[in-house]
N, C-alpha and C positions, 0 to 999 in steps of 0.2 A: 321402297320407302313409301309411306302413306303420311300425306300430309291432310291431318282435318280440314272438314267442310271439302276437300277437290272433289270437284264430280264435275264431267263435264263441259255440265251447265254452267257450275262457276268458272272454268277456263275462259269459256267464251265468253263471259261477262268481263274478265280483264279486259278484251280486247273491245270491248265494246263501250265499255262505261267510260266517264273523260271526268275528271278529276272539277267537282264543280268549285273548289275556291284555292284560294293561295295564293304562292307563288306560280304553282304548275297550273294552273287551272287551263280548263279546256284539251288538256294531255290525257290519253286514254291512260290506265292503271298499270297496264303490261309495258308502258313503256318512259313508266317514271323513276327517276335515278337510284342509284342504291341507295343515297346516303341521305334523302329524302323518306326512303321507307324506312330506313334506321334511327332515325329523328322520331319519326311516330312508335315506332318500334319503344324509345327512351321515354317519347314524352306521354304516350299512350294515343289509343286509335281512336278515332272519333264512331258514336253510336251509327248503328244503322246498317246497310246495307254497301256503306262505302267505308267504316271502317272494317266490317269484313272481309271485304275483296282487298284493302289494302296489308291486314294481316296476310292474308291469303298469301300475296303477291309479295311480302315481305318474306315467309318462310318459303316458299319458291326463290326466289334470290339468294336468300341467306345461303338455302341449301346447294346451292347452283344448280337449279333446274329450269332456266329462263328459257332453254331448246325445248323442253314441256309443249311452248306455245307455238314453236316451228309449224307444226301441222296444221293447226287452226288458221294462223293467218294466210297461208295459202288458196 
């Protein structure tokens, strides 16, 4: 399965980037709830380079591919 934008780089940018407002704020991307990414998923993703890591990480979960990021965070 090939999900748009995955390239490595963006992997490790879930784990790395931390969610700068909200409720979740300060929570890196890879490890923000489902039903939070499905909220933006409804209500739409914010511009920029964090709502594409949180599409990202949206179609990664949807898909259930969250073990994707197994390896990285090791």
């Amino acid at each position: 399965m090939e999900i748009a934008g995955c390239t490595a780089q963006r992997l490790r940018l879930l784990l790395e980037r931390e969610m700068p407002f909200g409720k979740h704020r300060g929570t890196v991307i890879a490890d923000l709830p489902a039903n939070y990414l499905h909220w933006f998923a409804r209500e739409g993703f914010p511009r920029g380079e964090i709502g594409q890591l949180l599409a990202l990480m949206y179609e990664i979960d949807h898909n259930g591919l969250r073990e994707l990021l197994a390896p990285l965070r090791a």
